[in-house]
C-alpha positions in Angstrom: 4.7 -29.3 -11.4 5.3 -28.2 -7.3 9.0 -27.9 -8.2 8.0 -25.8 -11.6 5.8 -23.5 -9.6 8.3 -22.9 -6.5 11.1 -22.0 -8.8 9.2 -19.3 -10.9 8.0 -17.9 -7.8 11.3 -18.1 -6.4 13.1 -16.5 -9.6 10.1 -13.7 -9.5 10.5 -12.7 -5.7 14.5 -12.5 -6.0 14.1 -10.7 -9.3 11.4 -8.5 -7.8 8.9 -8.8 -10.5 6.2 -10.1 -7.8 6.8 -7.2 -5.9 6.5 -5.1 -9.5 2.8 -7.0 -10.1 1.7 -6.4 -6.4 2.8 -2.9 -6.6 0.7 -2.2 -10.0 -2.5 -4.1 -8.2 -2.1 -1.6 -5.1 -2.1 1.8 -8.1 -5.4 -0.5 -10.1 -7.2 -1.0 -6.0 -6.7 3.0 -5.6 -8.1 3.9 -8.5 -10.5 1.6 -8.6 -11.9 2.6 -5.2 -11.6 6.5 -6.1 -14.2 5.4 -9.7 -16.6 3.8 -7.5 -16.8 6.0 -4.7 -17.6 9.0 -7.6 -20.4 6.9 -8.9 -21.2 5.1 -6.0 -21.5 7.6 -2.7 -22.5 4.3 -0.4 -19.0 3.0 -1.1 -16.3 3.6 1.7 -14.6 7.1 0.8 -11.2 6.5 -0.4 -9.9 9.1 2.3 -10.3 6.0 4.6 -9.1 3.6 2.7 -6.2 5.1 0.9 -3.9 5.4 3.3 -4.0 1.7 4.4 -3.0 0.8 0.1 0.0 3.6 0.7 0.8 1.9 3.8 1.2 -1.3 2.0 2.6 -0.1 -1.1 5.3 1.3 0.6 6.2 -1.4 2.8 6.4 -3.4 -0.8 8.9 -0.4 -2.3 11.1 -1.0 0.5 11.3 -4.8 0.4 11.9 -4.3 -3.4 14.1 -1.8 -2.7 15.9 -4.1 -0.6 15.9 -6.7 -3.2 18.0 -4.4 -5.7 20.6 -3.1 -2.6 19.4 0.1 -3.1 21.1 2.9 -0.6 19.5 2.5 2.7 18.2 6.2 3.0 15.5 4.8 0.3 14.7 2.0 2.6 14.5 4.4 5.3 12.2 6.6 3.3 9.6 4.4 2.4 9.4 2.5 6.0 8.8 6.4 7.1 6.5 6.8 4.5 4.4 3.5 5.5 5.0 4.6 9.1 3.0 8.1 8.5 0.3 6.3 6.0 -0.3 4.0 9.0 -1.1 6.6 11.5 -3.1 8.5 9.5 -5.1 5.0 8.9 -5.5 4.4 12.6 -6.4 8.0 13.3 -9.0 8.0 10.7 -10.3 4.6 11.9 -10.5 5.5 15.7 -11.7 9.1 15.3 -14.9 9.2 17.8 -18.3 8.9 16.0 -19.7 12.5 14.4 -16.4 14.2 15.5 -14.9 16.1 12.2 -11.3 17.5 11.8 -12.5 21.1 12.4 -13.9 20.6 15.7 -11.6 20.7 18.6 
């Protein structure tokens, strides 16, 4: 049974269909956090939360990217991408209480 379950989840990282299934959970999170916070205002905003799930989501891109030997200017695109996403997070996380964008 151990053996069974190693090899399919070897077969589905190498094929990249984990990656594929993660990938289309991240796209299901976003939405799902941009329907609640619409109907639900004490939810977290998603302007604080998405860029952590495009963060992520890139970072999986690029190891399935990886995967299928794509051209490494891809590769180099969606580590930017997760790079950027990943700033934005920790700005918008360590912004000083009451402070917004338009004040200086």
């Amino acid at each position: 049974m151990a053996a069974l379950l190693l090899s399919w989840m070897e077969s589905s990282l190498i094929s990249g269909r984990l990656l594929d299934a993660i990938l289309g959970l991240i796209v299901i999170e976003g939405i799902v956090i941009i329907v609640a916070h619409r109907y639900n205002t004490a939810c977290p905003s998603p302007r604080t939360l998405i860029p952590n799930l495009v963060s992520g989501a890139a970072l999986m891109l690029g190891i399935r990217l990886a995967l299928s030997q794509a051209e490494w200017y891809w590769l180099t695109l969606c580590l930017s991408v997760s790079l950027l996403a990943h700033l934005t997070d920790l700005v918008l996380r360590y912004r000083p209480p009451g402070r917004t964008s338009s004040q200086s």
